[in-house]
C-alpha positions in Angstrom: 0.0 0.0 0.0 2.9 1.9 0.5 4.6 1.1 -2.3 1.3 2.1 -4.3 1.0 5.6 -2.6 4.4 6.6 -3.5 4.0 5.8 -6.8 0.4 7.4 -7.0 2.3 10.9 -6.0 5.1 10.7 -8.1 2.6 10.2 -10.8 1.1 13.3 -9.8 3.8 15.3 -9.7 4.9 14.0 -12.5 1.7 15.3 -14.3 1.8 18.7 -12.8 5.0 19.4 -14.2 4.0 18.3 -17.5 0.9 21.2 -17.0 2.5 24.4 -19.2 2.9 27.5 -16.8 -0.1 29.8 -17.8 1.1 32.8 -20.1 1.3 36.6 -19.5 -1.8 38.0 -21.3 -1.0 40.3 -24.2 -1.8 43.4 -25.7 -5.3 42.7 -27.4 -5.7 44.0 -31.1 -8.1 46.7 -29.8 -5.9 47.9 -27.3 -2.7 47.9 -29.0 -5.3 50.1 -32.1 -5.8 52.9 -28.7 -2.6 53.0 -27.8 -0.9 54.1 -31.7 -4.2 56.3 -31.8 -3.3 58.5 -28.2 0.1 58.7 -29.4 -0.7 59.8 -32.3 -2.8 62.8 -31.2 0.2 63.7 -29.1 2.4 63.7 -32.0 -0.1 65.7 -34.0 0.0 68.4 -30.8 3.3 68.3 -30.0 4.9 68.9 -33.3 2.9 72.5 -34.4 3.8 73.6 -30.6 7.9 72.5 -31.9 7.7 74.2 -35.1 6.4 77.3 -33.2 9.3 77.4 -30.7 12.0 76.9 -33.4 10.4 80.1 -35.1 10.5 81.8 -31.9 13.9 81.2 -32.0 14.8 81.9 -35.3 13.0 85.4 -35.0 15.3 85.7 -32.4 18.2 85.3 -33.9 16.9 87.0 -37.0 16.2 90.4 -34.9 20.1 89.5 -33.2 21.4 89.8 -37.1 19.3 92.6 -38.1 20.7 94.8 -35.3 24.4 93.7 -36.1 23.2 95.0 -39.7 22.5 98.3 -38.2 25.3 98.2 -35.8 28.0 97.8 -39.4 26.2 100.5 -41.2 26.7 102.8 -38.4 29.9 101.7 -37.5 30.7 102.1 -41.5 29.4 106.2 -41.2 32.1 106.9 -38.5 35.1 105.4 -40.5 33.7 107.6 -43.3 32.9 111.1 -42.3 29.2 109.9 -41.6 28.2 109.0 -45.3 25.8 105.5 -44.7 25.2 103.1 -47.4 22.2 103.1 -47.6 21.3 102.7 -51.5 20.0 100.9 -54.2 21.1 99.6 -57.5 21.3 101.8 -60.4 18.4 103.9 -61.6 15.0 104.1 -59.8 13.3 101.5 -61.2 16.0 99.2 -59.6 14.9 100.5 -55.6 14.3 96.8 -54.7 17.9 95.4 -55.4 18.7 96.9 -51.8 20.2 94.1 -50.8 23.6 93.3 -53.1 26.7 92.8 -52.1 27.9 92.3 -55.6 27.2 92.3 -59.2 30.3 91.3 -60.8 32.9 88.5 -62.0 35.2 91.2 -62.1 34.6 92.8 -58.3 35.1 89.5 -56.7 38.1 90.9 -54.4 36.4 94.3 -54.0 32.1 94.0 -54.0 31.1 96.8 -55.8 27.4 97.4 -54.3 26.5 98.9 -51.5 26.9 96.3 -48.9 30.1 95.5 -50.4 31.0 99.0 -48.3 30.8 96.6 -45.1 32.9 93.9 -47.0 35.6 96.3 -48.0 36.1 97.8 -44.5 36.0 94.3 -42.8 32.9 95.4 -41.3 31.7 91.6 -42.3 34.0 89.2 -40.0 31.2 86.3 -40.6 28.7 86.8 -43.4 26.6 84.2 -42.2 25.3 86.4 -39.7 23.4 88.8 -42.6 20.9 85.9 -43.4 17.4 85.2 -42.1 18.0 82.1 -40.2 14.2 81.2 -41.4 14.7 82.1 -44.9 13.6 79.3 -47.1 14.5 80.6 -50.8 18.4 80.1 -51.6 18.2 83.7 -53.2 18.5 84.9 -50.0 20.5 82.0 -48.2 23.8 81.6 -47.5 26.2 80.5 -50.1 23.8 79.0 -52.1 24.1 78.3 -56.4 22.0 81.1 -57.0 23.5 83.1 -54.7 27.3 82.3 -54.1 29.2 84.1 -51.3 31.5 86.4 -53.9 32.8 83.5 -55.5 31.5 82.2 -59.2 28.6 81.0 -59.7 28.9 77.2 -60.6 24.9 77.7 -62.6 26.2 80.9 -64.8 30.2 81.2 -64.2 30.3 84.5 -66.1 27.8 86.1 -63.8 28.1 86.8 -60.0 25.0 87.8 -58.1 25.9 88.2 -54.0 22.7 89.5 -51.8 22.7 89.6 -48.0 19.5 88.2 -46.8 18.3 91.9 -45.6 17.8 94.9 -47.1 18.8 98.4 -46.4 16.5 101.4 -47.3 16.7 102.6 -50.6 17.9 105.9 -49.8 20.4 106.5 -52.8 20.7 105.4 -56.4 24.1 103.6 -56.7 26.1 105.5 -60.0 22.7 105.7 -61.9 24.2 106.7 -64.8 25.7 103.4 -65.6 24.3 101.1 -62.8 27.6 100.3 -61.6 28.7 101.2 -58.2 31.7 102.4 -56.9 31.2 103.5 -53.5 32.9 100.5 -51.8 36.7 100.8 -53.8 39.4 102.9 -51.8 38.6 105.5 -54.0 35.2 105.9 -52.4 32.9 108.1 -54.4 31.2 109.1 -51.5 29.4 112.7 -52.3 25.8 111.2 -53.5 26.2 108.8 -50.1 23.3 109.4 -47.3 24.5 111.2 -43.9 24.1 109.1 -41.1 23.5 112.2 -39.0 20.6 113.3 -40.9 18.4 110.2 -40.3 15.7 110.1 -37.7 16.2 108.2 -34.9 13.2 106.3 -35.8 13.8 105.5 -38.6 14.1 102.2 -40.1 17.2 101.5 -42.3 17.4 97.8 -42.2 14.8 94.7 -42.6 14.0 91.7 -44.1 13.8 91.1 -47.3 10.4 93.1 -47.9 11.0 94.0 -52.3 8.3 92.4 -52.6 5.2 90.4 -50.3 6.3 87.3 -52.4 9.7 87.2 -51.1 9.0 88.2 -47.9 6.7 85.2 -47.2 10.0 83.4 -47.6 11.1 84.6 -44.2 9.0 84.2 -41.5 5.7 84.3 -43.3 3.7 86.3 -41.1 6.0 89.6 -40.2 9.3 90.8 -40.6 12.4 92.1 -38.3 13.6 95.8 -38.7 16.0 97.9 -37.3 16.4 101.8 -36.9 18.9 104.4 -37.3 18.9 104.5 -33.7 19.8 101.1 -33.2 16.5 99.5 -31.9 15.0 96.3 -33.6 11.4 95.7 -34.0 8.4 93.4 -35.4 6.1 93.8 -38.2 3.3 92.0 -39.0 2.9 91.5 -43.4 -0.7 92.6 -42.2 -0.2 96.0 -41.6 1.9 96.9 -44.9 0.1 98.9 -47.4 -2.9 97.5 -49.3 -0.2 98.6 -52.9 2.2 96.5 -51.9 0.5 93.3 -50.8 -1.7 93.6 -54.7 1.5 94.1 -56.5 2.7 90.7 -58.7 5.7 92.4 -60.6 8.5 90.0 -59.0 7.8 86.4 -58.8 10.4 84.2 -57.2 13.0 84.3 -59.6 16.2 87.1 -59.5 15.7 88.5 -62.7 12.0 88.6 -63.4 10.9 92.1 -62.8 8.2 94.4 -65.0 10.9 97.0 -65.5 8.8 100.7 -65.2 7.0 99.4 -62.5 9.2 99.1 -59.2 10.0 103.2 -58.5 6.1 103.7 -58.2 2.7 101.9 -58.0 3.6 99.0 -55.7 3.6 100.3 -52.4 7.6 99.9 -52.3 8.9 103.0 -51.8 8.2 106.4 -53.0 9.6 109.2 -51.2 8.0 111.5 -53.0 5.0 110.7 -51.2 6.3 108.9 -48.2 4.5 106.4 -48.8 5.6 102.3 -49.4 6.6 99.8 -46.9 9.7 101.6 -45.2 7.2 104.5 -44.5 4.8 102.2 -43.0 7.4 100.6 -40.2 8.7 104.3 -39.8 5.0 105.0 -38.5 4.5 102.2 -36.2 7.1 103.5 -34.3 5.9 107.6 -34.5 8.4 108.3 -37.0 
């Protein structure tokens, strides 16, 4: 009887162990559906609220370029008996070119438009710095094939466009006669050259891109960055800019497409004859 009991428990535990233990229960079908669909609605929150604070902080460092902008130009007027270059190029149909560094195979070691000035005087120790951090069109990036950093162009090797990615107020007509500018060689031309002392504190001398609303959306999309004569740096919403200049179509995004005629007056640019244009518009949200 013993014997028999002995065996009847081995048996048993021998069939226990033979049982499988029971498995961990799973993710159901249903469940693991809930879970991708919560984390997707957190993606789809989380990522507009990222794109925001990386604008934030390129505006940031957008407004930090556009006052060291400022800050060369001024510093440029006391190395040079207070003439600023603030300009254009050539004739007046050409106000919106305010942003050129240079125009010219044959300028390479000395830009020959206005912001060339800064180049010449060393006033431009890292040109990345004059470029809109948020700037999404390579017209107005750094180093770019359309727009290569004084260097030849490896699209059109016998032309050599260089633009900073801001503009300057178009206060001057650089050597109208022949649309060639000279200002920045050591033989400085410098009698048709703005006073630095003569501008108004409030006034605003350096921006974004704003030639036209088509490039500006290329920047930041809703407003721009501007700085004043008196050093200050301030926002602007595409909004408020005259009704003129938002309706006008005669750039589209290409460098050289321009109704020629049409950019001195009609598009809400600039006209200082009537003060009226988009420089005149961030002049009076400040008072100016």
């Amino acid at each position: 009887m013993a014997r028999n009991a002995r065996s009847t428990g081995a048996g048993a535990r021998s069939l226990v162990s033979r049982v499988p233990p029971p498995r961990p229960k799973g993710f159901t079908l249903v469940e693991l559906l809930t879970v991708i669909a919560v984390l997707t609605i957190l993606i789809a929150m989380l990522v507009p609220s990222l794109r925001r604070a990386r604008e934030v902080a390129r505006r940031a460092i957008c407004a930090s370029n556009v006052k060291a902008l400022a800050a060369a130009l001024t510093l440029y007027s006391l190395n040079n008996a207070g003439r600023i270059p603030l300009g254009h190029q050539g004739n007046a149909e050409f106000r919106q070119t305010d942003y050129l560094v240079n125009q010219s195979t044959s300028h390479l070691s000395r830009p020959d438009m206005h912001f060339g000035c800064l180049v010449n005087d060393k006033l431009v120790p890292n040109p990345k710095h004059f470029y809109c951090p948020s700037a999404t069109y390579p017209l107005f990036q750094f180093d770019t094939p359309i727009n290569p950093w004084l260097r030849l162009s490896p699209v059109d090797g016998s032309l050599n466009w260089t633009r900073f990615g801001y503009g300057t107020r178009p206060l001057a007509a650089w050597d109208p006669g022949t649309g060639w500018v000279r200002f920045g060689w050591p033989d400085r031309w410098v009698r048709d050259l703005p006073r630095y002392e003569r501008l108004e504190g409030k006034m605003a001398i350096a921006a974004d891109i704003v030639s036209t609303k088509d490039y500006a959306l290329t920047h930041h999309g809703d407003g721009v960055n501007f700085a004043t004569a008196g050093g200050s740096v301030h926002w602007f919403k595409l909004a408020n800019f005259n009704a003129e200049w938002h309706a006008w179509r005669g750039y589209t995004l290409h460098p050289m497409d321009y109704i020629s005629g049409e950019a001195a007056t009609g598009t809400g640019f600039y006209d200082p004859g009537q003060s009226t244009g988009v420089w005149f518009d961030m002049d009076r949200a400040l008072g100016g």
